[in-house]
N, C-alpha and C positions, 0 to 999 in steps of 0.2 A: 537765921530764921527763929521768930520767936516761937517752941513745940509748946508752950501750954495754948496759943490762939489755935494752931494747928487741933490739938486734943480737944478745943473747947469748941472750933467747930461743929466738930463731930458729934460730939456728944450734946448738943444745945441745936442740929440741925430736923430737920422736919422730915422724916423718911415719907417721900412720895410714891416708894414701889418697894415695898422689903423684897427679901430674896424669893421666895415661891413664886411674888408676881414676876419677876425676872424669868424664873426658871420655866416659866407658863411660857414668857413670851418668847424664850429663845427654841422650845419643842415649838410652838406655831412654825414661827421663823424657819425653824430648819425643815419641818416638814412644804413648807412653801417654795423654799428653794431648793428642794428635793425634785420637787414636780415639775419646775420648771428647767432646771438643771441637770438633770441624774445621767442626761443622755447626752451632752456640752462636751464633755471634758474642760472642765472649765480653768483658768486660771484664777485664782484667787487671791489679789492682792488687800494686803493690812496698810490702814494709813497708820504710822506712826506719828505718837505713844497712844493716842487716844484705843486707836480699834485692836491694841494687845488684847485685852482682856476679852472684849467680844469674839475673836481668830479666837483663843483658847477656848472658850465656854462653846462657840458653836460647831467649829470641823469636824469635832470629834463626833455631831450629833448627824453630820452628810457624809449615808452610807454609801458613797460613789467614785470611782475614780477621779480626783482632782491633783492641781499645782496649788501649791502655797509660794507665795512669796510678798515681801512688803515695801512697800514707797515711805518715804518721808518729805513731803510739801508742807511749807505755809506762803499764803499770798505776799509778796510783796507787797508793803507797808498799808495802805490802806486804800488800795483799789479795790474797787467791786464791781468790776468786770473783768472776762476775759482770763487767759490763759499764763499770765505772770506771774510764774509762783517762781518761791526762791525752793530748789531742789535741796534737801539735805541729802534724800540717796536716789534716783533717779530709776525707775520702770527698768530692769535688766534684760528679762526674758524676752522671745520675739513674740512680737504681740498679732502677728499678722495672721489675720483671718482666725483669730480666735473670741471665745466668748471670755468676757472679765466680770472679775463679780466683784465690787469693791467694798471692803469691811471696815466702816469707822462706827465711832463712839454715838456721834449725836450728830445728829442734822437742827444745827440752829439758822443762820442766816444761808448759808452754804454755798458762799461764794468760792470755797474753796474745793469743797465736792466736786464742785460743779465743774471748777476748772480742770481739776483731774482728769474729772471723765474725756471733759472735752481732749485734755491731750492724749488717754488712751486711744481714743476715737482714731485721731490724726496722725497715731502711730502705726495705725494700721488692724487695734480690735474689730472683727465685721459687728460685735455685739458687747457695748458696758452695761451694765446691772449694778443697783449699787443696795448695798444694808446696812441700818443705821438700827443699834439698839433704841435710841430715844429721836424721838420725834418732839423737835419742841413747839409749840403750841403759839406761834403769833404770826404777823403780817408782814415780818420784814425779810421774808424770803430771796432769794436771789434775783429769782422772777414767780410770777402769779401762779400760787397753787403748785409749788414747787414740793416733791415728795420721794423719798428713795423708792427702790423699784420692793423693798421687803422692811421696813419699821416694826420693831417691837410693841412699843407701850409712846404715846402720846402723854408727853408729862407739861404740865405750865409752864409758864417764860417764869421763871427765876433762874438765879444760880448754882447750878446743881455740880454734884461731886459722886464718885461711886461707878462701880463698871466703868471703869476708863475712863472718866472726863476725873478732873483734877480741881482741889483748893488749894493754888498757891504752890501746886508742882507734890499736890500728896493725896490720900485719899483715893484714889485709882484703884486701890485693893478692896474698898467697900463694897460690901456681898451685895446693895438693894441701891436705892436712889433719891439720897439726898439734896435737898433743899437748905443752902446755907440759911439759918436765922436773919431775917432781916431784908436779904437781898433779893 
């Protein structure tokens, strides 16, 4: 990997939400899923890597008895539909007749959210929820008007890195939400 494209990323990318607007959206956020959750007991699954950084920054702010625990999916090759994901680590806990709240990075196309949920569903959740720090901003949705159940901050269609989405497998530790130069 070549670290000066890495460092020059970062430093040459376009902050579309520095850290306070983050820190604004995840007190909304947590207070939103407070109100709807507080009485749930809910499970709470992290998609892995992306929604690390979000499970950190927000559990801490849901003052209510909950489960943590995390999945690892990506769609199989370039389908977009439907429930094909290749499992890296697969839903453990019993999901049956529970509420699930699902915590990823970004909801861009979300064919892959989508699949999730659907297979929490058919495992047996009576209720999926899902929260997406970034909400990206275009038409190529899964299906029309497609929208997590709690979004942060609404950021443009570019490339973005920071809070858990990644340039090139780095960048995931940045405090706010950038916009690579260019992309």
């Amino acid at each position: 990997m070549n670290m000066d494209e890495i460092r020059r990323a970062r430093e040459e990318a376009d902050c579309l939400a520095n850290e306070e607007a983050v820190e604004g959206a995840l007190d909304r956020m947590a207070s939103e899923i407070t109100a709807r959750l507080a009485d749930r007991n809910p499970l709470v699954y992290t998609v892995m890597n992306g929604g690390l950084i979000l499970a950190g920054r927000i559990l801490t702010r849901l003052p209510f008895p909950l489960e943590v625990a995390y999945l690892h999916a990506t769609r199989y090759g370039h389908a977009t539909q439907g429930t094909l994901l290749d499992w890296r680590v697969r839903p453990t806990q019993d999901l049956r007749n529970r509420t699930v709240l699902v915590l990823d990075d970004i909801l861009d196309e979300g064919h892959t959210l989508n699949a999730i949920i659907e297979y929490l569903k058919a495992e047996g959740a009576s209720e999926v929820l899902s929260a997406v720090l970034v909400h990206k901003e275009h038409d190529r949705k899964a299906y029309p008007g497609m929208r997590a159940d709690f979004s942060g901050l609404d950021i443009a269609d570019r490339f973005l890195f920071g809070c858990g989405m990644d340039y090139k497998g780095y960048w995931r530790n940045a405090p706010g939400i950038y916009a690579v130069k260019g992309l």
